[in-house]
N, CA, C and O atoms as a printed pandas DataFrame, in Angstrom:
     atom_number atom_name residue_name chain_id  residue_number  x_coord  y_coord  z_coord
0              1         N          UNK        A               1   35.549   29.735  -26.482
1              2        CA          UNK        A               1   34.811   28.789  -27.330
2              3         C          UNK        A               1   33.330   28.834  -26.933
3              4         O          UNK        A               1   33.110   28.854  -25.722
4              5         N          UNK        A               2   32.468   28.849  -27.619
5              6        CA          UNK        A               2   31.032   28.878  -27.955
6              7         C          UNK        A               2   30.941   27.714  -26.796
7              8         O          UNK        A               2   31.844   26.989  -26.378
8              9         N          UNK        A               3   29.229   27.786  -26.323
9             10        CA          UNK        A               3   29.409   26.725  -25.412
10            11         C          UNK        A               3   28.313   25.504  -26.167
11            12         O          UNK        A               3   27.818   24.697  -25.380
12            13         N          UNK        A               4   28.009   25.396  -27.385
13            14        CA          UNK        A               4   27.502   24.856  -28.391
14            15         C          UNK        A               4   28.658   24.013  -28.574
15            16         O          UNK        A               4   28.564   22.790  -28.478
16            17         N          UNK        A               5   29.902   24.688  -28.872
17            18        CA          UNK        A               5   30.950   23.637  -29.299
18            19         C          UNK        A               5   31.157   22.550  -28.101
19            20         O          UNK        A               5   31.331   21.332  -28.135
20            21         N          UNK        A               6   31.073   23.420  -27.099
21            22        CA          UNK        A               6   31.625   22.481  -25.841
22            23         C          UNK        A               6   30.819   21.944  -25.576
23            24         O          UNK        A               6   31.244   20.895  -25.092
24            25         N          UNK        A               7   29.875   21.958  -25.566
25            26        CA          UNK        A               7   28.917   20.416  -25.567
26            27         C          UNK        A               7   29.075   19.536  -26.531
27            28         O          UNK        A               7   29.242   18.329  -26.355
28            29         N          UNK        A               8   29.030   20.070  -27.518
29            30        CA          UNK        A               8   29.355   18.518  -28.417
30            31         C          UNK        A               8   30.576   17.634  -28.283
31            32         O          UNK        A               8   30.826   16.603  -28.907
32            33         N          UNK        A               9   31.315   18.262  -27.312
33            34        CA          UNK        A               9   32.770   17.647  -26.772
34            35         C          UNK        A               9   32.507   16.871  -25.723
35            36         O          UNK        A               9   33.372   16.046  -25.430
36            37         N          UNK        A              10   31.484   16.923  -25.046
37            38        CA          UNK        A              10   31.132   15.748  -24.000
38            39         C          UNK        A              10   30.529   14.573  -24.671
39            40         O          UNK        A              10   29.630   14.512  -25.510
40            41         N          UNK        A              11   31.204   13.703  -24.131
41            42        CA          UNK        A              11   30.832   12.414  -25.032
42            43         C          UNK        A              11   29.272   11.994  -24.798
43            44         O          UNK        A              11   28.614   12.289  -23.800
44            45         N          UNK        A              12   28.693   11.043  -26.225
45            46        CA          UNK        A              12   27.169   11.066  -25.607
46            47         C          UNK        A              12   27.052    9.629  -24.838
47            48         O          UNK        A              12   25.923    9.150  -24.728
48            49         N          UNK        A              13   28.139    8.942  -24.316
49            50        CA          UNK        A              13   27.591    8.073  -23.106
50            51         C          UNK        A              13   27.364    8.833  -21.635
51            52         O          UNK        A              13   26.904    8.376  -20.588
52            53         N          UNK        A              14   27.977   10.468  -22.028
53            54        CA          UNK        A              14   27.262   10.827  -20.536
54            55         C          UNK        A              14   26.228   11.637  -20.783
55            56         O          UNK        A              14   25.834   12.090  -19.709
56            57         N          UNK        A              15   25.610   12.030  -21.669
57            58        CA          UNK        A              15   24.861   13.454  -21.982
58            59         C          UNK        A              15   23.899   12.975  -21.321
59            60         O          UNK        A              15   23.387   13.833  -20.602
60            61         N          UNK        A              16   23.280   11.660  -21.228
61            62        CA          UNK        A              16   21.990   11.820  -19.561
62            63         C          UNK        A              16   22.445   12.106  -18.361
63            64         O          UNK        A              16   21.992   12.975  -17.617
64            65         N          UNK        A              17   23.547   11.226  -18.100
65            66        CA          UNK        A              17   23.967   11.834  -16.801
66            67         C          UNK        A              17   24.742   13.322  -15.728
67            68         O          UNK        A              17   24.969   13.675  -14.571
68            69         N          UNK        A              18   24.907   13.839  -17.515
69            70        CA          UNK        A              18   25.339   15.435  -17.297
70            71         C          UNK        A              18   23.804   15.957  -17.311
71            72         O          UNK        A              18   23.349   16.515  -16.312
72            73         N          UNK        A              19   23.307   15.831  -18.050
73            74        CA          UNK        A              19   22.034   16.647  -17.978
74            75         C          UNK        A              19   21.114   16.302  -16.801
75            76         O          UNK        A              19   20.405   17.246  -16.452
76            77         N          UNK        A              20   20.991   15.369  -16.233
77            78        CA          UNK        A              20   20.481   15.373  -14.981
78            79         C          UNK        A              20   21.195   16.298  -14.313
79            80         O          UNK        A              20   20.634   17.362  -14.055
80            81         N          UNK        A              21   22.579   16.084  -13.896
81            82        CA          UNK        A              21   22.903   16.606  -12.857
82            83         C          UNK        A              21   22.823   18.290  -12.927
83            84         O          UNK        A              21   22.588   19.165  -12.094
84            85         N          UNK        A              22   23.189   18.276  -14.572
85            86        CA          UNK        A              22   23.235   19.961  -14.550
86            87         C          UNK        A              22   21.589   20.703  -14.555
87            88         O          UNK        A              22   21.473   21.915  -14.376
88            89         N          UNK        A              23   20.321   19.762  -14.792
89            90        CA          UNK        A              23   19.519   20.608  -14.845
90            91         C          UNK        A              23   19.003   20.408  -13.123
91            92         O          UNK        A              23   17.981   21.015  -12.804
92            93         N          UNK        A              24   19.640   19.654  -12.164
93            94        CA          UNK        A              24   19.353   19.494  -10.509
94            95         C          UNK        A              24   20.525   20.873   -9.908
95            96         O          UNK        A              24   20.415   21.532   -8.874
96            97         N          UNK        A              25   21.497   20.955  -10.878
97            98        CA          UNK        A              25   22.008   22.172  -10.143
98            99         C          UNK        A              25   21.508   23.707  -11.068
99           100         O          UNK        A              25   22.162   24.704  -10.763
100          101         N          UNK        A              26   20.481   23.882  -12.071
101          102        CA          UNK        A              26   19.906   24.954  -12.155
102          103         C          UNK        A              26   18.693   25.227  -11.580
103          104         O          UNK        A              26   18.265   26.342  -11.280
104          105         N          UNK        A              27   17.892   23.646  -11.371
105          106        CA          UNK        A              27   16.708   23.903  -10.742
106          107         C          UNK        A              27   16.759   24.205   -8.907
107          108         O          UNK        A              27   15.809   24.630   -8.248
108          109         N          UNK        A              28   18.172   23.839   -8.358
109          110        CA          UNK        A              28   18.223   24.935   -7.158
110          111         C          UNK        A              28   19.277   25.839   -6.800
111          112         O          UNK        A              28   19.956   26.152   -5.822
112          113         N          UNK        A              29   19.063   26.235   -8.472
113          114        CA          UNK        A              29   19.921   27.578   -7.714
114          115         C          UNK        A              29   19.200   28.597   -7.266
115          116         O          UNK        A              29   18.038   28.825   -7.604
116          117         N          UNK        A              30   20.176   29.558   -6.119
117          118        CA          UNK        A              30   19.653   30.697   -5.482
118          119         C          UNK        A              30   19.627   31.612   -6.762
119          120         O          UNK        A              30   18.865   32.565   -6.598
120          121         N          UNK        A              31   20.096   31.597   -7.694
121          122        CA          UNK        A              31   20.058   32.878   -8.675
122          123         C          UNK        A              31   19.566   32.472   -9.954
123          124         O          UNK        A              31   20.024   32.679  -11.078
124          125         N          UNK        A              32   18.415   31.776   -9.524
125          126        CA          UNK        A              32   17.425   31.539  -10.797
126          127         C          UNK        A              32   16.949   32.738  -11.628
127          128         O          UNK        A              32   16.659   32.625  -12.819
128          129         N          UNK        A              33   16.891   33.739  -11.038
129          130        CA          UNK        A              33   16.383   35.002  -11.225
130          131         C          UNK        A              33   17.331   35.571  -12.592
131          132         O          UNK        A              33   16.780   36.343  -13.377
132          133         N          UNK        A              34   18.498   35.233  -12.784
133          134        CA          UNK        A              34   19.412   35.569  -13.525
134          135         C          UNK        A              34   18.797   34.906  -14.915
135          136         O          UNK        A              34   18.835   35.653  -15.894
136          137         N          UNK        A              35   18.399   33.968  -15.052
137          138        CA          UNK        A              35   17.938   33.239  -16.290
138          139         C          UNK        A              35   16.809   33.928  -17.111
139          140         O          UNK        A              35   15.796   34.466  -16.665
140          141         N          UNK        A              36   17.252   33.779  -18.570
141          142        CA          UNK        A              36   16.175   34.441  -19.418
142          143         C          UNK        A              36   15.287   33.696  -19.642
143          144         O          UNK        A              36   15.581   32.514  -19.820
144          145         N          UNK        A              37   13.711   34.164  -19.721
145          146        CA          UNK        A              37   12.703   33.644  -19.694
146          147         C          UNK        A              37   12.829   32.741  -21.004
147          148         O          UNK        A              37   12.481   31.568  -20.865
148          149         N          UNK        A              38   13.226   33.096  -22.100
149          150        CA          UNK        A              38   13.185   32.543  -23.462
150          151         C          UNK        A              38   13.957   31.243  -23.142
151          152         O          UNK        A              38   13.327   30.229  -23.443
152          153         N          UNK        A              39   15.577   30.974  -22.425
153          154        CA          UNK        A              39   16.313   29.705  -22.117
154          155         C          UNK        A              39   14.992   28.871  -21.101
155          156         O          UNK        A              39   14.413   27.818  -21.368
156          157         N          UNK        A              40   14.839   29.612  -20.113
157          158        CA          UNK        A              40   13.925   28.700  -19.366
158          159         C          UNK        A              40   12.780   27.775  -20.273
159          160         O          UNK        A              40   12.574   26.569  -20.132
160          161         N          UNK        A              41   12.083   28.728  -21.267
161          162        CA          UNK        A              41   11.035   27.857  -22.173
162          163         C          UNK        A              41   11.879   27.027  -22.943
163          164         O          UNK        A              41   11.357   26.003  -23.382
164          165         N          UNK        A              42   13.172   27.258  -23.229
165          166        CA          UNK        A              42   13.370   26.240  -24.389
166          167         C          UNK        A              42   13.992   24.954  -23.290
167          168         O          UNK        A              42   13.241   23.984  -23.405
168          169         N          UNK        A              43   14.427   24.844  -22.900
169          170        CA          UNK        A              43   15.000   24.066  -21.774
170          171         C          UNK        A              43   13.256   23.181  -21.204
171          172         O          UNK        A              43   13.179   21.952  -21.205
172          173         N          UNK        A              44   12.665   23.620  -20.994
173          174        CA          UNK        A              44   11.373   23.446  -20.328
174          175         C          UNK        A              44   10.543   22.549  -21.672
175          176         O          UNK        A              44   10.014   21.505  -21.289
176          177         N          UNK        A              45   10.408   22.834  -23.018
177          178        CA          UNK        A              45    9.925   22.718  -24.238
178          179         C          UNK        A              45   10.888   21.157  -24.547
179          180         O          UNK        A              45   10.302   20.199  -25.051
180          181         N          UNK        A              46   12.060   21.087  -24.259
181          182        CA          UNK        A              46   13.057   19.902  -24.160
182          183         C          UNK        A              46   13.107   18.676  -23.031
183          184         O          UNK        A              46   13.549   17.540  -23.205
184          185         N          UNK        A              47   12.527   19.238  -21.829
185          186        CA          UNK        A              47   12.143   18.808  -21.427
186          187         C          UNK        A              47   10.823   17.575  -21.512
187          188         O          UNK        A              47   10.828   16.350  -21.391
188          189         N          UNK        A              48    9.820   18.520  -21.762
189          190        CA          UNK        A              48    8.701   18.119  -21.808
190          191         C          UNK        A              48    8.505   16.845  -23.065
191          192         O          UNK        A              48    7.529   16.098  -23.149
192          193         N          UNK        A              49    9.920   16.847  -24.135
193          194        CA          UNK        A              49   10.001   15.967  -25.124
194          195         C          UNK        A              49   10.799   14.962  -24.777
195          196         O          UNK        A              49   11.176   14.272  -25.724
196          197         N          UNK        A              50   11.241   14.607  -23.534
197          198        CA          UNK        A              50   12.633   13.914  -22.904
198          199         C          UNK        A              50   13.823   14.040  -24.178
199          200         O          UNK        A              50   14.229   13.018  -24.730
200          201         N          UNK        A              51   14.216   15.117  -24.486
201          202        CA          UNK        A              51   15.376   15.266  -25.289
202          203         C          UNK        A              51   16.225   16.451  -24.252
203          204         O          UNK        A              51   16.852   17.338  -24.830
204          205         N          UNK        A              52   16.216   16.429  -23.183
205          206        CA          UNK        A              52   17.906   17.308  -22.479
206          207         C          UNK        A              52   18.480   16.406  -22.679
207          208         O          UNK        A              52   19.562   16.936  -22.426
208          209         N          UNK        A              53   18.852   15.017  -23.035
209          210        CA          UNK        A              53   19.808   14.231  -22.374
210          211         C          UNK        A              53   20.661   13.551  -24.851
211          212         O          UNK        A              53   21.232   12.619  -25.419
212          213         N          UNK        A              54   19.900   15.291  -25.227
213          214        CA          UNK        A              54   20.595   14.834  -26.480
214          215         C          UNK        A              54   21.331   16.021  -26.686
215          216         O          UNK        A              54   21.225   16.776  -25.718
216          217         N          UNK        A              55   22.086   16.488  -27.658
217          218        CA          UNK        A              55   22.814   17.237  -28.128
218          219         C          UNK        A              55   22.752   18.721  -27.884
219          220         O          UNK        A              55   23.612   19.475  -27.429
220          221         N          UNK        A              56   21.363   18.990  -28.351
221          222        CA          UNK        A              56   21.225   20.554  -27.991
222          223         C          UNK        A              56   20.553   20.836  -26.521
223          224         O          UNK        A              56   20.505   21.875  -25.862
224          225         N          UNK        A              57   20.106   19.664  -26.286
225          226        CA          UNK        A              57   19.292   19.706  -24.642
226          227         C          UNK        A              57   20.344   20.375  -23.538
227          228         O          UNK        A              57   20.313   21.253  -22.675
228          229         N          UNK        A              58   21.380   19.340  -24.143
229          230        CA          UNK        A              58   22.724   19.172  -22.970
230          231         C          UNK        A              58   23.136   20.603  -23.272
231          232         O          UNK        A              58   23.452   21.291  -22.300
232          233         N          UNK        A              59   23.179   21.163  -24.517
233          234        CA          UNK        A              59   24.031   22.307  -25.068
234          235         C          UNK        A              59   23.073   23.762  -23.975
235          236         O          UNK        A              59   23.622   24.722  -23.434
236          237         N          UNK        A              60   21.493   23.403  -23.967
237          238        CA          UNK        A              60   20.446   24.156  -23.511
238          239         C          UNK        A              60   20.938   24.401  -21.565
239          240         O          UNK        A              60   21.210   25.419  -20.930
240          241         N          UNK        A              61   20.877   23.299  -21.262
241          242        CA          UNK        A              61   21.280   22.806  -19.955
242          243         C          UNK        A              61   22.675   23.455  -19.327
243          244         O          UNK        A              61   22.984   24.141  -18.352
244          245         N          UNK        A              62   23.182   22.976  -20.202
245          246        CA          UNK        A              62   25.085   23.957  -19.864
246          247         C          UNK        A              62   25.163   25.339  -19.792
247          248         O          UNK        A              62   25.860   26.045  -19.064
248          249         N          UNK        A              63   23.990   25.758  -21.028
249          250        CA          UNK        A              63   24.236   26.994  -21.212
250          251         C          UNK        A              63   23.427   27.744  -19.812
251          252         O          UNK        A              63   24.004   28.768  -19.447
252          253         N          UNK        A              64   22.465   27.456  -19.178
253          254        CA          UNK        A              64   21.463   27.868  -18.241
254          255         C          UNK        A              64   22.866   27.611  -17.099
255          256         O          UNK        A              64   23.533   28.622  -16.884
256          257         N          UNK        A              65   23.193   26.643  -16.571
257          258        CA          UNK        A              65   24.027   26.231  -15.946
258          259         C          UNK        A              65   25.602   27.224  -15.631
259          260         O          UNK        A              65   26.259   27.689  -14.699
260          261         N          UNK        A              66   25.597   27.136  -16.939
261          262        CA          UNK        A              66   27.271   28.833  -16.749
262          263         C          UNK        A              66   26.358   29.965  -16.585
263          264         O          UNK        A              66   26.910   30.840  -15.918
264          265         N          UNK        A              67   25.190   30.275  -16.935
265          266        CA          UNK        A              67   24.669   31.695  -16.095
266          267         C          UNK        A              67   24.442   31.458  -14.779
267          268         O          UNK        A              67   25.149   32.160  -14.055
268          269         N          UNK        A              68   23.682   30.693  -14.189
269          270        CA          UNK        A              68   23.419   30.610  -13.036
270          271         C          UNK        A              68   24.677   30.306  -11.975
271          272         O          UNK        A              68   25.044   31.027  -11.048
272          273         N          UNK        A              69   25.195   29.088  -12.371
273          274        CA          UNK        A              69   26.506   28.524  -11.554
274          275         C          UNK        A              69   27.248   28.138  -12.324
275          276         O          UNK        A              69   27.130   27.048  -12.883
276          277         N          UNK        A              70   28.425   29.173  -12.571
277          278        CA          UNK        A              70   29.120   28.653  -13.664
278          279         C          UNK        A              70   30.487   27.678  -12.716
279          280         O          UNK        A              70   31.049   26.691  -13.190
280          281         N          UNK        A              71   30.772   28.259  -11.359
281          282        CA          UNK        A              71   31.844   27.891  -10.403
282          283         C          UNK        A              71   31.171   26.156  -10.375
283          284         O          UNK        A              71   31.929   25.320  -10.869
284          285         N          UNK        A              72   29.904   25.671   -9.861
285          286        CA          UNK        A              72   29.679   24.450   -9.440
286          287         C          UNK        A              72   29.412   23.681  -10.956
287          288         O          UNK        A              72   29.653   22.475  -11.013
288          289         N          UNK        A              73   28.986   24.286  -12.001
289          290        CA          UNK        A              73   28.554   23.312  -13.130
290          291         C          UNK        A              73   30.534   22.969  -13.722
291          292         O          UNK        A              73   30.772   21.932  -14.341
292          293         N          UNK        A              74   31.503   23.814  -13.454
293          294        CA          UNK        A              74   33.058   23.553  -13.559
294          295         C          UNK        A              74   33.320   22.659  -12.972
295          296         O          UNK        A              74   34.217   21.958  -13.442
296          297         N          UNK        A              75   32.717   22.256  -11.739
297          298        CA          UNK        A              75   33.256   21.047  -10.634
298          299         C          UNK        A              75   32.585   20.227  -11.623
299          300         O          UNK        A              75   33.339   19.521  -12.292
300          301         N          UNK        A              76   31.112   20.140  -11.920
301          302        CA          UNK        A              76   30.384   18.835  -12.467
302          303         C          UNK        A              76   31.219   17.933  -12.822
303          304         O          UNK        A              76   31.534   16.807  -12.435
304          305         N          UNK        A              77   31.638   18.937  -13.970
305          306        CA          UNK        A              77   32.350   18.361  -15.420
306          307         C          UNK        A              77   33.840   17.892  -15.042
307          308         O          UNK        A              77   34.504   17.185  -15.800
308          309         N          UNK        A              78   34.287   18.338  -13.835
309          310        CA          UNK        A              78   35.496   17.662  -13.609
310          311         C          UNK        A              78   34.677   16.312  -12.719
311          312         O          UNK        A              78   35.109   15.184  -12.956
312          313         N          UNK        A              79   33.934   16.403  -12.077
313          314        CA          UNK        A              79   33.269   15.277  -11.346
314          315         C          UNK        A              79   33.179   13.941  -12.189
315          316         O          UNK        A              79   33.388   12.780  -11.836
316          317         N          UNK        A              80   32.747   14.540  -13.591
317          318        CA          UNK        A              80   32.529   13.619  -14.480
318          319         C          UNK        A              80   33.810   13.001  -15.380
319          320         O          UNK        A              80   33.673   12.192  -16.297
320          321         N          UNK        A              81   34.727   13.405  -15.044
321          322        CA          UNK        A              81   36.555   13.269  -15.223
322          323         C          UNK        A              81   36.380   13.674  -16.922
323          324         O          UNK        A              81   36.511   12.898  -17.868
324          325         N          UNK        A              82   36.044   15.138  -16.969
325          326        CA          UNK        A              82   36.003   15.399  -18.452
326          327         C          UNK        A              82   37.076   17.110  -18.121
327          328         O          UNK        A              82   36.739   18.274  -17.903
328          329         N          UNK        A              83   38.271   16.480  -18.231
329          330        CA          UNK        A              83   39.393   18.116  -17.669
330          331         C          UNK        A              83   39.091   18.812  -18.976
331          332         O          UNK        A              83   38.963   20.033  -18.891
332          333         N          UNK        A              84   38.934   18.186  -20.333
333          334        CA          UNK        A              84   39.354   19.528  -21.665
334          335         C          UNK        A              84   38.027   20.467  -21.309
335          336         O          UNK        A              84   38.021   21.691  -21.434
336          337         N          UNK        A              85   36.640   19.480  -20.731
337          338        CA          UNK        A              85   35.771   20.620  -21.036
338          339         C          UNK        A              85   35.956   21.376  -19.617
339          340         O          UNK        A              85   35.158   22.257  -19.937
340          341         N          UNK        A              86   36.184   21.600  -18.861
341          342        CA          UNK        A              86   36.614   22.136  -17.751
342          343         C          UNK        A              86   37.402   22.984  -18.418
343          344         O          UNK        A              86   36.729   23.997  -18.609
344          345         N          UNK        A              87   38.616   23.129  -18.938
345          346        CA          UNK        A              87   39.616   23.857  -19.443
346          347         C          UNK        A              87   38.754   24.912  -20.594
347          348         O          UNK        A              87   39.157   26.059  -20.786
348          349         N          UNK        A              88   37.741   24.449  -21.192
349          350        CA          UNK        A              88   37.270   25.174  -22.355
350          351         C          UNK        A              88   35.807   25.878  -21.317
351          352         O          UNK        A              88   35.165   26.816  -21.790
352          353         N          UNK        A              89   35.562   25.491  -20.397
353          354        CA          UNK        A              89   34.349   26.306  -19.328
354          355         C          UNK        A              89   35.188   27.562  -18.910
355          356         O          UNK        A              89   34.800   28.729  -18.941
356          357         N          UNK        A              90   36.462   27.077  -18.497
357          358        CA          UNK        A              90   36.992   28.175  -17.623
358          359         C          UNK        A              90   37.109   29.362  -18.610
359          360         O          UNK        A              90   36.604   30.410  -18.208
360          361         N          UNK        A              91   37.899   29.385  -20.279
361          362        CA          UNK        A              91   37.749   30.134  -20.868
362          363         C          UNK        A              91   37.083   30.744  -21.061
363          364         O          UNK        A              91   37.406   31.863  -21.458
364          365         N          UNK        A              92   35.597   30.355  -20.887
365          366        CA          UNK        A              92   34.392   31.117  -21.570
366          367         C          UNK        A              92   34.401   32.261  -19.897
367          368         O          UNK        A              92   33.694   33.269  -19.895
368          369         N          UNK        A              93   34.911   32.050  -19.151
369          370        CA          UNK        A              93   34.309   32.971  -17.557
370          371         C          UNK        A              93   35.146   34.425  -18.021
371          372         O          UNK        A              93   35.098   35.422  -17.300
């Protein structure tokens, strides 16, 4: 499954609190280097509008998040007691 879909499957009483956490575990990852310059600007461009914490932000965020750490952004989302999207992360690996 697209990971567009699977964001819109996280409910939006958490999409601030996923998007914090997921853009604190892309901003230290060791394999930042892996990220395309184009996600970094749009992520960065979403930022700068305080919209990560809406629909496509979160969708922007996840997606940076399964390139870089796809193993720890899987824990997040179980952290956040959300198992289907966990189940639909693991598919996409």
């Amino acid at each position: 499954m697209a990971l567009e879909k699977i964001a819109r499957k996280i409910p939006a009483s958490l999409w601030n609190m996923a998007s914090e956490k997921l853009i604190d575990l892309v901003l230290n990852s060791p394999n930042a280097s892996r990220m395309p310059s184009a996600l970094a600007k749009t992520i960065l461009y979403y930022w700068q509008r305080d919209q990560l914490a809406t629909e496509v932000g979160l969708y922007r965020v996840l997606e940076a998040s399964m390139i870089l750490e796809p193993e720890k952004t899987i824990s997040l989302m179980e952290e956040l007691g959300l198992p289907a999207i966990v189940v639909m992360l693991k598919e996409t690996l």
